[in-house]
C-alpha positions, 0 to 999 in steps of 0.5 A: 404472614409478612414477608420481610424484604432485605437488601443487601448493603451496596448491591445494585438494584435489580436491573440497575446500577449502584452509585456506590464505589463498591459497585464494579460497573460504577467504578469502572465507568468512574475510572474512564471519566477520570481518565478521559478527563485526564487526557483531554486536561493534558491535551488542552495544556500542550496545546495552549502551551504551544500557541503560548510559546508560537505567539510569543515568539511572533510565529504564525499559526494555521495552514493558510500557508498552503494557498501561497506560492511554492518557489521550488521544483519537483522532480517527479510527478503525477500532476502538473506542477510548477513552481508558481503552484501552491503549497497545498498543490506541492503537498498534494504531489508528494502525498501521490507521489507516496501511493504510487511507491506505497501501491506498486511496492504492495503489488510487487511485494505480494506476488514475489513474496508468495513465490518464494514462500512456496518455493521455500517449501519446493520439494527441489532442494536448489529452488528452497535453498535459493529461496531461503537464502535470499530471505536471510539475507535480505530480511536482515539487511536494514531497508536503508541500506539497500535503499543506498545500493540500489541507488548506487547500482544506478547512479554509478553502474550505468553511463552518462546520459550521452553514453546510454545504453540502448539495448532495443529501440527507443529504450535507453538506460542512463544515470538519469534512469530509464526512457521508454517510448509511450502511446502520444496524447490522443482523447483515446487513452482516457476512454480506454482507462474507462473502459479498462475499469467497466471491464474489470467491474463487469469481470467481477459481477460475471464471477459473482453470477458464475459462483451462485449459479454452480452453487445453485445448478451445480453447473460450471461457468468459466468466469476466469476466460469471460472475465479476461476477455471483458478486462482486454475486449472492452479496451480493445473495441475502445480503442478501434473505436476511436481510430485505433491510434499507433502514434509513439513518442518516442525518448530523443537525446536534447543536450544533457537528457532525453525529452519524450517518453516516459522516465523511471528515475533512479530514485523511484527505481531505487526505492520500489526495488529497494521496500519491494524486495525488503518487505517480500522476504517477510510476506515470504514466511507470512505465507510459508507459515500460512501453507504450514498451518494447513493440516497434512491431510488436506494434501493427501485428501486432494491427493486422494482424489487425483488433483495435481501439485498446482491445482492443490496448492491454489483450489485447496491449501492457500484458500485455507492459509489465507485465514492465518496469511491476512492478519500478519501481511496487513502488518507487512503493507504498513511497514511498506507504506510507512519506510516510504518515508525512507525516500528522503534519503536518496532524494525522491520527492514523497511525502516526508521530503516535500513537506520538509521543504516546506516546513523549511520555508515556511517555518510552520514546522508544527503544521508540517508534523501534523499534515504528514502524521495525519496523512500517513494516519488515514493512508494505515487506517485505510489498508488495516480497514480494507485488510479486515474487511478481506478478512472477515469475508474469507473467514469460516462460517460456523453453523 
């Protein structure tokens, strides 16, 4: 007997896709070209536009700016730079410039926002209130604003260069900021930066080997003294290695300002201290409401068990808050990255104010946008790539 085959009209076949607009699956890959074709065609017509309208009006295109001459100082920098340097090189300044507030300010932000999110939860009534009075007040002042004050408290609090303060010797405190007596240039220092970094790479892999050994043996290894000693033993022996080198050079009053030492500039001072304590007030409830999610019982069960206040805290509530911590305090770094560009405002040299005089003189005011866009692009994908990576790796692991 014959078997009679159906197909139902506009049903894929099996294992296939229909060409037909009653099939989802096509339609939805219809719906993305024409989308994406949307997009590139609106693309394509603000950038012929643009290149229209520049080349009408006889204005140049391109970055081949970045090879001509600056012509114009930067107070701060981690280079060597100098007016006769290119445009690339005065961009190149202000993007380190950037990173270093962007680095130092998540650093500080971390470890003064952590503080005052378990001090808010203190069983002192003084230390929580004082810890919640600070993040309401400070978490609603804008950034700006306390950008201008830390300033002011600088540059109008504390005396001329000739009247500086000199509270301990070969430190001195001014309106051009703060001088302190550094180690002088000698080959060594390099070496010990390099030794600093095999130490802490070496610290890593020793509490890595540590970690699997108990696991395996069930026998403890104490990683946190053997680490410290490489971190602070290998620079040591660097240093005692090559001569163990005590020359200071200390900061000396030459006219109207110190020269020798390093400087803290009050712009620097200004916006570090201004995006540190702004952004530590929100990591404060990032990580107060991280401790709050951990369940009770996990308290009284270390409890139960004879461990301590501080041993609970940091061996058994924070590695279990740290899973709902990471996703909002990857937010939180953004934001501190991103109100650098703040700086303008009270003068210091980042990468928004470096690229302004730039676009200002050269007039490739598009290509300014773009290069700052881009920068502050890769500088965010960076911290949310490294954030999530962190994430994934003290995320639970399901059987």
């Amino acid at each position: 007997m014959a078997t009679e085959t159906r197909t139902t009209q506009g049903a894929p076949p099996p294992g296939g896709i229909s060409f037909s607009l009653s099939d989802p699956t096509f339609r939805a890959i219809v719906y993305q070209i024409l989308v994406v074709g949307a997009v590139v065609l609106v693309g394509w017509f603000l950038i012929s536009n643009t290149l229209d309208n520049l080349a009408r009006r006889s204005i140049a295109t391109g970055y081949h700016f970045l090879e001509r001459e600056a012509a114009f100082g930067i107070g701060e920098s981690l280079i060597d730079y100098s007016p006769k340097d290119t445009y690339g090189r005065a961009f190149l300044v202000g993007v380190l410039n950037t990173l270093k507030v962007s680095v130092i300010g998540v650093i500080l932000a971390t470890i003064i926002g952590t503080i005052i999110g378990v001090a808010r939860l203190s069983s002192n009534w003084l230390i929580a209130k004082l810890a919640s009075t600070y993040v309401e007040i400070i978490r609603n002042i804008p950034p700006l604003l306390q950008l201008f004050f830390w300033y002011a408290l600088v540059s109008d609090g504390l005396p001329p260069v000739r009247q500086a303060l000199n509270p301990i010797p070969g430190v001195f405190l001014s309106q051009r900021g703060l001088r302190v007596p550094v180690p002088a240039p000698d080959p060594v220092w390099a070496n010990m930066g390099i030794a600093l970094l095999v130490g802490i790479a070496a610290a890593w892999g020793v509490s890595r080997w540590a970690r699997a050994r108990q696991a395996r043996t069930g026998q403890p290894f104490p990683a946190g003294w053997a680490g410290l000693g490489l971190i602070v033993g290998l620079p040591v022996l660097t240093w005692l290695a090559g001569g163990a080198p005590l020359a200071m050079d200390v900061p000396k009053l030459a006219g109207f300002n110190f020269t020798g030492g390093a400087s803290i500039s009050p712009e620097f001072f200004a916006i570090l201290t201004g995006l540190t304590l702004y952004t530590a007030a929100f990591i404060a409830e990032v990580v107060r409401s991280g401790i709050k999610a951990v369940n009770w019982g996990q308290t009284e069960a270390a409890r139960a068990l004879g461990l301590p206040g501080s041993p609970t805290l940091r061996l058994v509530i924070l590695p279990q808050a740290l899973r709902v911590i990471v996703p909002p305090l990857t937010s939180q770094y953004l934001n501190l990255t991103k109100n650098s560009s703040l700086a303008l405002a009270i003068g210091y040299p980042d990468l928004v104010s470096i690229a302004n005089t730039t676009l200002n003189q050269t007039g490739q005011a598009i290509e300014g946008v773009t290069m700052i866009m881009g920068t502050y692009l890769v500088i965010s994908l960076s911290i949310s790539i490294f954030m999530n990576w962190y994430n994934k790796r003290i995320a639970l692991v399901e059987r």
